[in-house]
N, C-alpha and C positions, 0 to 999 in steps of 0.2 A: 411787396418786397421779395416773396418769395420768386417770381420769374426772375427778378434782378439777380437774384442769387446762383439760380438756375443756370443763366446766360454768362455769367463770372465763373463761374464754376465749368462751362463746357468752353470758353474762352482760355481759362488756363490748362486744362487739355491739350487744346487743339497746342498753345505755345512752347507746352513742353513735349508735344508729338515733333513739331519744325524743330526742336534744337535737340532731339533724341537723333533725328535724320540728318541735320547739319554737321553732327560728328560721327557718322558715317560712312565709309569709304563706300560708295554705288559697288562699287566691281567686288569686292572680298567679305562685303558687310563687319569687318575690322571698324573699332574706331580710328579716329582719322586724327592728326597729329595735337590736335586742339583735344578732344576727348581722351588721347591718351595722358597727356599734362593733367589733367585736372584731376583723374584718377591716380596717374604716380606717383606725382609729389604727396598724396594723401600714405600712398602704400611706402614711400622711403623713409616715413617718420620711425620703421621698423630695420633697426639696422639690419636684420636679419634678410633685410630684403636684396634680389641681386638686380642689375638692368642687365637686359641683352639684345643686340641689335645685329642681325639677319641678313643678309645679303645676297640673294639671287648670283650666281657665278655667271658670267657668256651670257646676259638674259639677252643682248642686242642680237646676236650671234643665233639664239636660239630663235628671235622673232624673224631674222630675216631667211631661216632656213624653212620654218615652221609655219609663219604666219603671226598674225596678231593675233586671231583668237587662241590658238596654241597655248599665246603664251600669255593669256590671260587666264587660261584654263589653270597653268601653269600659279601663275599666281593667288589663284584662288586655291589650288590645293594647298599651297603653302600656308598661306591664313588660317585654313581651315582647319588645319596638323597646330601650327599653333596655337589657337585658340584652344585645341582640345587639350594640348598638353599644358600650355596654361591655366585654365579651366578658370572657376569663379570666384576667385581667393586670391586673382592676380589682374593683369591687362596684359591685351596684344594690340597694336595697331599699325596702322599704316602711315609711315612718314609721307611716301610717295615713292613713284616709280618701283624699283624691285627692291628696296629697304624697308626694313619691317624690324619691331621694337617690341618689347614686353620687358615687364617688373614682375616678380614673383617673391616670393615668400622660401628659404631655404633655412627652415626651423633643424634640420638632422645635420648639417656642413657637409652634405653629400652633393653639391652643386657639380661639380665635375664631372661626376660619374652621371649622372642627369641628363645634364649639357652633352654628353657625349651619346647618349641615347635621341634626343631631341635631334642633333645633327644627322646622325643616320635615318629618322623617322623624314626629317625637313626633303633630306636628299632621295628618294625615294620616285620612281620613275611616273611619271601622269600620263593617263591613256588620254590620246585625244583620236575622234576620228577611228583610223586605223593605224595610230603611229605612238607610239611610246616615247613620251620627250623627259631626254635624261639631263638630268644637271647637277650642281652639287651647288650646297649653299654654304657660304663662310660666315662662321660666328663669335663675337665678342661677348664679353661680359666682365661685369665689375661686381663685388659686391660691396654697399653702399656703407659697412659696419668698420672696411678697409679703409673708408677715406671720410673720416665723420669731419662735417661741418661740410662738407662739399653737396651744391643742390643737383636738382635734375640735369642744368643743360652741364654741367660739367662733369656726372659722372656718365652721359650720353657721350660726351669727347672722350673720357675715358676709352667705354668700351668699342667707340669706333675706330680710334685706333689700334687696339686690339684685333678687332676683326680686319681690319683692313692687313694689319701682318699677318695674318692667321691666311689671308688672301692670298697674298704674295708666296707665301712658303708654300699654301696650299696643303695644311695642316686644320687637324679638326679645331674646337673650340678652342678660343686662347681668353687668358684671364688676363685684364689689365694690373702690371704690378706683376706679374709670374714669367717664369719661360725666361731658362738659359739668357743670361744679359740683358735681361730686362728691355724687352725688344720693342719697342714703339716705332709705329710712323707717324709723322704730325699729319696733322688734319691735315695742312698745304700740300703735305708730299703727297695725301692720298689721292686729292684731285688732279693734281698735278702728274700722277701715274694716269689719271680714268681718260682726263681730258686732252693731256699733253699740257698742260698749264704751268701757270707764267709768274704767279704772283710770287714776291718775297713779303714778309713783314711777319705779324702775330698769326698764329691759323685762328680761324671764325670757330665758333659753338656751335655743333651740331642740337638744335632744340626747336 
């Protein structure tokens, strides 16, 4: 019995080594949009908790002046700055392409002054090569204590419309629910501004 044990025991190993890597983003080492779910719905059970979602400013613009490693370079410092300043008491991850997500903990209601620190840290110039690739990143956030009974992918739509006005005006963090008239874009409008898009109807859930 005991080899049986042995062989079950390096079996569940190995399966939870493929699903530690399965929510992984290859390129940023971020969890990947599955691993970040399963950690924040865990961490919103604390109203005190905020979501905020990240946005790469010009990243097409910057790939096609720069290159693709650039601006994957690019990408990776942003994760990186994230993760740091989220650290292990929160989640950061990666939705895909240049959107990037974390839940945190804002036990002091200093969330603002934070968020506005993180922004200048996000935005912060990447050596690549011999070339300094400058950008600026647009950023939402909600916090979760604002809008109780509401789950992840809806205060995700929250704070993506937030960030996506904060885009537009080209202003630092923006809170969903805060800011002079209560300024929203719909989800529709936002793609509708990125892609030149078409749809009318309900806007979809960013989750």
């Amino acid at each position: 019995m005991l080899p049986l044990a042995a062989g079950w025991s390096v079996h569940g190993w190995w399966l939870r080594g493929r699903l530690h890597r399965a929510r992984r983003d290859p390129l940023t080492g971020l969890v990947t949009r599955d691993g970040f779910t399963h950690r924040a719905r865990k961490l919103l059970k604390d109203p005190a908790a905020i979501v905020v979602l990240a946005d790469v400013d010009h990243f097409k613009q910057i790939n096609d002046r720069h290159g693709h490693a650039a601006g994957d370079a690019l990408l990776k410092a942003v994760a990186d700055r994230l993760a740091h300043y989220v650290g292990r008491d929160g989640v950061a991850g990666r939705l895909g392409g240049d959107e990037f997500a974390a839940v945190l903990r804002d036990r002091d209601g200093t969330a603002a002054d934070l968020l506005a620190v993180l922004h200048s840290m996000l935005a912060r110039p990447v050596n690549h090569l011999d070339a300094a690739v400058r950008t600026t990143v647009s950023l939402g956030w909600v916090r979760a204590g604002d809008f109780p009974g509401e789950d992840l992918p809806a205060l995700l739509r929250r704070a993506d419309e937030s960030m996506y006005a904060a885009k537009q005006q080209r202003t630092g963090p923006r809170r969903a629910g805060a800011g002079v008239g209560r300024l929203f874009a719909t989800l529709a409008g936002r793609r509708a501004g990125r892609r030149g898009a078409r749809t009318k109807g309900t806007p979809g859930v960013v989750a």
